[in-house]
Structure formats: structure tokens, C-alpha cells
N, C-alpha and C positions, 0 to 999 in steps of 0.2 A: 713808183710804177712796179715795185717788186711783187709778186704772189706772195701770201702769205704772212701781212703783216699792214696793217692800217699806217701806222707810220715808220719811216726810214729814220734814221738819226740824220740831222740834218732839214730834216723836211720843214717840222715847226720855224726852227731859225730864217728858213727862205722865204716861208710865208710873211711873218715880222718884218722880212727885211724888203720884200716888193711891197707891201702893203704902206710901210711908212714913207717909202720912195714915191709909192700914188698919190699919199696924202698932199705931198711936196708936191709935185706937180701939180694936181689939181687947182694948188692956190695959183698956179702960173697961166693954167686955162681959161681960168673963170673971169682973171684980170684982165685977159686979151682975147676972150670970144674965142680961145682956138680948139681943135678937136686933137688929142692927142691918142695913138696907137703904142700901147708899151706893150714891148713886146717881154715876157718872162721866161724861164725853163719850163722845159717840155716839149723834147724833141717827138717822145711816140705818145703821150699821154696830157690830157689836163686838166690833170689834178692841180697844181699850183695854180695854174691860171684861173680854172673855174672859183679855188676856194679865194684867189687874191682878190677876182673880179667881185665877189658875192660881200667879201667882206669892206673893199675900197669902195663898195658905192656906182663899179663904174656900168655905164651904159649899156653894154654889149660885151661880150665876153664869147674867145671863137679860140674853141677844143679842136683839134685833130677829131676827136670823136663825133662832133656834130658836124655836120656840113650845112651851115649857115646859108650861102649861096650870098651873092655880091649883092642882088637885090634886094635881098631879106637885107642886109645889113645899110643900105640908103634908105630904105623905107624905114628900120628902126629908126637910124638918125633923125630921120625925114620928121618924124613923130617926137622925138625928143626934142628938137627944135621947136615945132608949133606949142610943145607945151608948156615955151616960153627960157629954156633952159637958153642961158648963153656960151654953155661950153659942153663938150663931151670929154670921155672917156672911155674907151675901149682896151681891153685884154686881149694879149694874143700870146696863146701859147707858140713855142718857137716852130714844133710842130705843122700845127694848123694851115691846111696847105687853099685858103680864099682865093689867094693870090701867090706867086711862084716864092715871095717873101713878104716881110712887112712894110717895106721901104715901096715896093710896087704897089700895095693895098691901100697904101697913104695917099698914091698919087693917083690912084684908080678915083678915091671916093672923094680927094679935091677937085678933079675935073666935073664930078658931078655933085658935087655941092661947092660951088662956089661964094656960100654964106660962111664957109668957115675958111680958117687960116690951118692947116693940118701940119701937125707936127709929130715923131715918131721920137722916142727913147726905149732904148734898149736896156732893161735893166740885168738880163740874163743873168749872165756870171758871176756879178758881182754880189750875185744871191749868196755863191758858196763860199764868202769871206764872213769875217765879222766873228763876234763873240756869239757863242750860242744860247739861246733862249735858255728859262727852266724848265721846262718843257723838255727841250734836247738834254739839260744836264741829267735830269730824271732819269728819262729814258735810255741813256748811255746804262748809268748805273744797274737798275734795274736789268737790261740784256745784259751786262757783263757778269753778274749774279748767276744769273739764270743758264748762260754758257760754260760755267764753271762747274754751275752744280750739277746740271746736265754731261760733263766728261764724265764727274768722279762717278757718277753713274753708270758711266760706261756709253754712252748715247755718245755718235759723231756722226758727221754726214746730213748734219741737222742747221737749218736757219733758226736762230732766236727772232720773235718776233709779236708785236703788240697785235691779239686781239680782241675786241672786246675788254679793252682795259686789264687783260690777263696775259702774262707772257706765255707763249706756248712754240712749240717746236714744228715746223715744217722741215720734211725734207729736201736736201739742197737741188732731184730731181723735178722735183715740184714749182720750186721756188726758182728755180731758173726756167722751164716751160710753162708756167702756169700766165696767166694774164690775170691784171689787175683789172678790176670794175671800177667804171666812174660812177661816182652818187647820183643816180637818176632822181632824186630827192631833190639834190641842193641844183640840176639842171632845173628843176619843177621851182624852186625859188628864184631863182636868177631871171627864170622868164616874169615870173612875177613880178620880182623887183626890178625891171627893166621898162615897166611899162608907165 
């Protein structure tokens, strides 16, 4: 969620680590018909959730930035079910304000859908443990390069930061008031692949 920089250190590694955490569940949904809500990181943004939901496969997927609305989200179900699906998935950035949390969300959409058995995991935190991907190890090295070379230069007051696959410098006024953009792209696939 920072300006100025496609990925964070750390980011790749969260993605990997909700994504394999989905897959796992999934096999527990499908064996028992139930709808599960995981919830992920992203308290003002979602990014993780959108890229964990597009890459896991799952059903619906609900950003702080979109506002789905409670309706929209039983009618998706509503339609994922007739087309024969015996279990869901759903992404929720921690964010993402459908309902005052996800534990409420869960109990909002078993009242109205009583076809399924609804169960909620919270993978948050445990996002930011673990060995980090190659991905992150890269990306470490590569900005610690590029912050160094950037002092001897005389340059401070600057974020190191990936874009465009090129390291490049924002300033740390920037990069603290700036706002990141969600991929209006990969929302344009997630609808797609939702359906």
C-alpha cells in the first residue's frame, strides 16, 4: 500500500503464504459443502486480497476499495451454487468494511443461505512470518544496492522502490502522502473469473 513502488519487501512472501493457506482450506470446503470467508492483510487497501483471491481460485473477493454490497455478494453465491459448485470461497481483505467485520459477514450470509455450512479463517498475521520467497530475497538485494549507491551519490530523503521492474527513487514526502492504486485490470479479471 506504499506510493511509489509496485512491491513492498515482504509482499510476494504474503501472497505465497495466503494463497497455499487457500489451497488447504479449499480441500476442507469442497469435502463438506461449506462456504468459507478468509479473511487476509489489508487493513486500508486490497491488494493482497484481490491478487490472493484471483490467484486461489476463489469465488468473490471484497477490497475496502469496492463496495460489493451484501446483496451483490448472495446473488454471487446464489449463482455459484446453481452452477453446481458444492463449496465456496471468498476473500476478505481485513479492511473491507460489507459488514462491521468478517465473523459478522459469515453470519449475515448463513442466515441467508442456508445451503451452506459457513465457516471463517483468519489468515492475517500469519502472513508476516515464514521464510521469504525468491521473489522477496531478490528484491531485498537489489533495493539495498540501489540505497547504497544512491547515499554515495549523495541522494537521501528518498524511498528505494520497484517500478516497472527498474529500481527507482521516490521521495519519502511522496511516498508517505501518496496513495497507491488498485489494478483496475486484475478487478476486470476477478469479475470475470467469478463468474
Amino acid at each position: 500500500d506504499i506510493f511509489g513502488t509496485t512491491h513492498t519487501l515482504g509482499y510476494d512472501t504474503a501472497l505465497n503464504t495466503a494463497v497455499e493457506a487457500i489451497d488447504k482450506i479449499r480441500d476442507t470446503a469442497s469435502s463438506h459443502n461449506r462456504l468459507f470467508f478468509i479473511e487476509v492483510m489489508g487493513r486500508d487497501v486490497g491488494h493482497i486480497a484481490l491478487n490472493v483471491g484471483v490467484g486461489a481460485g476463489a469465488e468473490e473477493i471484497l477490497i475496502p476499495e469496492e463496495d460489493l454490497g451484501l446483496d451483490r455478494l448472495l446473488e454471487s453465491l446464489r449463482r455459484s451454487k446453481q452452477s453446481g459448485k458444492s463449496s465456496s470461497i471468498v476473500v476478505v481483505a481485513e479492511g473491507d468494511r460489507i459488514g462491521k467485520n468478517v465473523f459478522e459477514l459469515a453470519d449475515y450470509v448463513e442466515e441467508n443461505m442456508t445451503e451452506y455450512e459457513v465457516r471463517v479463517s483468519v489468515v492475517g498475521h500469519m502472513q508476516r512470518g515464514g521464510a521469504p520467497s525468491c521473489f522477496d530475497r531478490v528484491l531485498a538485494s537489489r533495493m539495498g544496492v540501489k540505497a547504497v549507491e544512491s547515499l554515495i551519490k549523495g541522494k537521501s530523503n528518498y524511498m528505494v522502490g520497484l517500478k516497472n521492474d527498474i529500481m527507482d527513487l521516490t521521495p519519502f514526502d511522496q511516498a508517505v502522502k501518496g496513495k497507491s492504486k488498485i489494478n483496475m485490470e486484475l478487478i476486470r479479471v476477478s469479475d470475470i473469473m467469478t463468474v
